[in-house]
C-alpha positions as CSV (number, residue, x, y, z in Angstrom):
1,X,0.0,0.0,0.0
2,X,1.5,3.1,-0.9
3,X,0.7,6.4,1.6
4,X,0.7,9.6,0.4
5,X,1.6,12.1,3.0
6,X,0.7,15.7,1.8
7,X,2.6,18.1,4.4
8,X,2.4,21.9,3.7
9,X,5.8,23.1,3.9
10,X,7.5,26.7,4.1
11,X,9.8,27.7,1.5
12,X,12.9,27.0,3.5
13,X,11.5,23.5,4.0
14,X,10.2,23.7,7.4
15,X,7.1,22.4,8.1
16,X,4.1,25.2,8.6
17,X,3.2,25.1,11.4
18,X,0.9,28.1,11.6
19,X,-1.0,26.6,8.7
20,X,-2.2,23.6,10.7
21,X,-2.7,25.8,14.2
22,X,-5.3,27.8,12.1
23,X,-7.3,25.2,10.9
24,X,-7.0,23.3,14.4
25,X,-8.6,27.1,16.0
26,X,-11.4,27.2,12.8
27,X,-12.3,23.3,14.4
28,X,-12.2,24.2,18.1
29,X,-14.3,27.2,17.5
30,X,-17.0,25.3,15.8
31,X,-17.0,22.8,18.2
32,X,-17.6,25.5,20.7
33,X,-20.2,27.0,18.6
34,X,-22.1,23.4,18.8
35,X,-21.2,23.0,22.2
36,X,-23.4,26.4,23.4
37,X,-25.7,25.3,20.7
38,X,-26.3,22.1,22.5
39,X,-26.4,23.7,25.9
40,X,-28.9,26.4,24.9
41,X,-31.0,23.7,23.1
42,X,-30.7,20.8,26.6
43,X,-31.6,24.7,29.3
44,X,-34.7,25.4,26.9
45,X,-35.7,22.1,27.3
46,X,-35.4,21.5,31.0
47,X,-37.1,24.8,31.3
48,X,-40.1,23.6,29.6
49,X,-40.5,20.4,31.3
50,X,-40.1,22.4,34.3
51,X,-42.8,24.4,33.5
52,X,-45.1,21.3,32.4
53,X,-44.5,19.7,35.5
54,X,-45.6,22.7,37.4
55,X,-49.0,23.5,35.1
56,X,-49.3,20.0,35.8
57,X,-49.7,20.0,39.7
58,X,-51.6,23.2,39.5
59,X,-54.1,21.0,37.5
60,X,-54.3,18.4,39.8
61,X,-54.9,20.5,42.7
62,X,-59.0,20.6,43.3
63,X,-61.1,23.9,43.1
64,X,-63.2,25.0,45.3
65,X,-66.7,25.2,44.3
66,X,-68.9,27.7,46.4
67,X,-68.5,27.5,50.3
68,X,-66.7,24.6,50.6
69,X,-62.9,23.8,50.6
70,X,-61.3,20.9,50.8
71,X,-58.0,21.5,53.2
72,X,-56.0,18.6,54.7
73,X,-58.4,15.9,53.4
74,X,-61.3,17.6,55.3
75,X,-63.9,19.1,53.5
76,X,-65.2,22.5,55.2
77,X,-68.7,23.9,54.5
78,X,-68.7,26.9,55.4
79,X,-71.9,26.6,56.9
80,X,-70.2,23.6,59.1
81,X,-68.2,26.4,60.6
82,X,-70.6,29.3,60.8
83,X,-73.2,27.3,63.0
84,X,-72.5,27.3,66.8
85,X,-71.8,24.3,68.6
């Protein structure tokens, strides 16, 4: 098998080294750039789970429908506590 090796070179012969350091900062910066992306994508997400979670449990919480609330498992009528004992 024959291998090509295609090094870019300076004129005196020396390889270039500020060739390769460029393209190595053009890679690192993408992957930077797709690295935030990624973050910013994953923090929107959490947020709207969070947010569904929490409409959610406000859903599940029962009303109150006139005089009567329901607090601790007890249901209240507020005639239950307006009448003398």
């Amino acid at each position: 098998m024959t291998q090509t090796n295609d090094i870019r070179r300076r004129a005196n012969g020396s390889i270039d080294l500020d060739f390769y350091r460029a393209g190595a900062t053009a890679l690192r910066g993408q992957a930077m750039r797709d690295a935030s992306k990624l973050r910013n994508a994953l923090a929107g997400i959490l947020a709207m789970a969070g947010i569904l979670g929490i409409v959610t449990v406000l859903a599940s919480i029962p009303r109150t429908t006139g005089s009567t609330a329901i607090a601790a498992g007890w249901i209240i009528d507020a005639q239950t506590l307006s009448d003398p004992i």
